[in-house]
C-alpha positions as MATLAB code, in Angstrom:
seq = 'XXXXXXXXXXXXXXXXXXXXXXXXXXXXXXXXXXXXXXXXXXXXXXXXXXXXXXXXXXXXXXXXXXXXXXXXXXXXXXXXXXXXXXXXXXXXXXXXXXXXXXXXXXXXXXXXXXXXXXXXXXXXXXXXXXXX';
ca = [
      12.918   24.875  -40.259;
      12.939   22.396  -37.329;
      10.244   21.515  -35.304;
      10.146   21.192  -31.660;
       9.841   17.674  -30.561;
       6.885   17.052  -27.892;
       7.341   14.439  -26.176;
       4.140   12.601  -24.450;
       3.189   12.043  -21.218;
       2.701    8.618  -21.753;
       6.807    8.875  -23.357;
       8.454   10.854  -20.437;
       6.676    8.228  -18.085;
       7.986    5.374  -19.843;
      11.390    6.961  -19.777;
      11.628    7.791  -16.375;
      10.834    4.415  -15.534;
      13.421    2.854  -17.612;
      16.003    4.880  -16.449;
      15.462    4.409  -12.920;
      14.934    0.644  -13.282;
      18.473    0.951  -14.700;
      19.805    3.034  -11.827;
      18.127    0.149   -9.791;
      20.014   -2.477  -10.763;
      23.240   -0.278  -10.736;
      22.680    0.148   -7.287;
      21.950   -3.541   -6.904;
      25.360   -4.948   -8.683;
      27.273   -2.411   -6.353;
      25.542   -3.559   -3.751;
      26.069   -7.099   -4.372;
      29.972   -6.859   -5.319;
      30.349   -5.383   -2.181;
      28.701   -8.747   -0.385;
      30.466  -10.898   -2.510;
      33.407  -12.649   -0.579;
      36.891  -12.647   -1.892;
      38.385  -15.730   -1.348;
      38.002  -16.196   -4.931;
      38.402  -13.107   -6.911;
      36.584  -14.969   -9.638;
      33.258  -15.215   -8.024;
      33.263  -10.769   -7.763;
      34.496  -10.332  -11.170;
      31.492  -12.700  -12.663;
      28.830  -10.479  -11.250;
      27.577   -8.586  -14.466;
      24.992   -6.136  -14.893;
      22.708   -7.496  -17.849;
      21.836   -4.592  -19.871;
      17.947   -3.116  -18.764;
      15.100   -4.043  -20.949;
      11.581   -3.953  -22.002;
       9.319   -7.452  -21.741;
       5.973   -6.412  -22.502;
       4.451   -4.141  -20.075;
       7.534   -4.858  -17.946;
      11.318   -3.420  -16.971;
      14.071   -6.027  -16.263;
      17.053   -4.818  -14.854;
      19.344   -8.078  -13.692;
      22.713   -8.703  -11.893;
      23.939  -11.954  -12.316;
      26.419  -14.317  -11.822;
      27.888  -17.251  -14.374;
      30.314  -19.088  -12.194;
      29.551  -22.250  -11.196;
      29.748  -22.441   -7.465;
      27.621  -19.259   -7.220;
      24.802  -20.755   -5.923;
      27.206  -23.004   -3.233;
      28.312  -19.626   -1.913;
      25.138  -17.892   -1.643;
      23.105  -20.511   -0.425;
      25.659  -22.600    1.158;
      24.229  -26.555    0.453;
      25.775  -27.994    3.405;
      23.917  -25.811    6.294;
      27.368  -25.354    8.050;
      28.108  -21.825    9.768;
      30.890  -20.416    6.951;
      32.923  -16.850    7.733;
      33.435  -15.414    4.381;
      36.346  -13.111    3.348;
      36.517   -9.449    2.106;
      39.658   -8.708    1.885;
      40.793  -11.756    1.417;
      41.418  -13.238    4.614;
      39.443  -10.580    6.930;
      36.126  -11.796    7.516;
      33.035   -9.886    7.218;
      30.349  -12.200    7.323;
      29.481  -15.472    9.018;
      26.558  -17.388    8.080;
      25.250  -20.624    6.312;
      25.267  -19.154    2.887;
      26.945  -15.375    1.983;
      23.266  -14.328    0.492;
      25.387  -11.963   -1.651;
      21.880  -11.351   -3.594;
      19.265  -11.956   -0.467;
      21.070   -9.680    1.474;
      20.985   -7.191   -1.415;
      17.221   -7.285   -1.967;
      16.911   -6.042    1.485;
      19.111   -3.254    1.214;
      18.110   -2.092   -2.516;
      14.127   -2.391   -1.300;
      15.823    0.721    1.420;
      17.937    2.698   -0.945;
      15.948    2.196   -4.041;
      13.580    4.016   -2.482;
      14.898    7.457   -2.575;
      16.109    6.528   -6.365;
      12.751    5.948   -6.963;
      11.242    8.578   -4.918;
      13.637   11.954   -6.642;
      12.865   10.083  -10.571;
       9.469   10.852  -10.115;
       9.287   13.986   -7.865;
      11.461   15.143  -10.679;
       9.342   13.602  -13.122;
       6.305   15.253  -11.914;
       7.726   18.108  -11.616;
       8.872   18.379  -14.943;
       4.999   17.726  -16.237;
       3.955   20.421  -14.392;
       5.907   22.724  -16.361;
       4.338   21.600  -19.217;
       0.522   22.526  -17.894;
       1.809   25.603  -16.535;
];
């Protein structure tokens, strides 16, 4: 015979929060490629999710970015006014820096929101159920 597996609160929780600190960081790498200027295609192919994890009491979900001149690009050393391209050759920023990830934080801090917001509605919803 099988036996019905209960899961804890303390379990569901901890699931629901990993899950939407993945989503997170989905959203952010989307978010990101879509900042990231073409003029290389290098630079947009080198932005990598990192798969989610658990350190201690904590949930890491990263987007990175191994190429070298990453940090030229998003920070822009010189302090010169740069238009970057997306498509190449169509610009769709100007600045001194792209911020491909400072402009993200912005934006995921907006949209992550209503991730966040339906996981746990859902979430708490769900637990409910289980009182009822």
């Amino acid at each position: 015979m099988l036996e019905k597996r209960v899961m804890s609160y303390e379990s569901k929780v901890a699931e629901v929060s990993f899950a939407t600190v993945d989503q997170l960081a989905d959203l952010a790498k989307k978010l990101i490629d879509e900042k990231t200027p073409e003029d290389t295609t290098v630079l947009v192919e080198n932005n990598k999710k990192k798969p989610t994890r658990k350190e201690g009491a904590f949930i890491i979900g990263e987007v990175e970015n191994t190429t070298p001149y990453a940090p030229y690009v998003e920070y822009w050393v010189q302090g010169k006014t740069y238009n970057y391209h997306k498509p190449k050759g169509q610009v769709f920023h100007t600045g001194v820096g792209a911020g491909m990830y400072a402009r993200t934080e912005v934006e995921l801090l907006e949209k992550g929101e209503n991730i966040i917001i339906e996981a746990f509605d859902t979430l708490i919803d769900e637990l409910n159920q289980w009182t009822s």
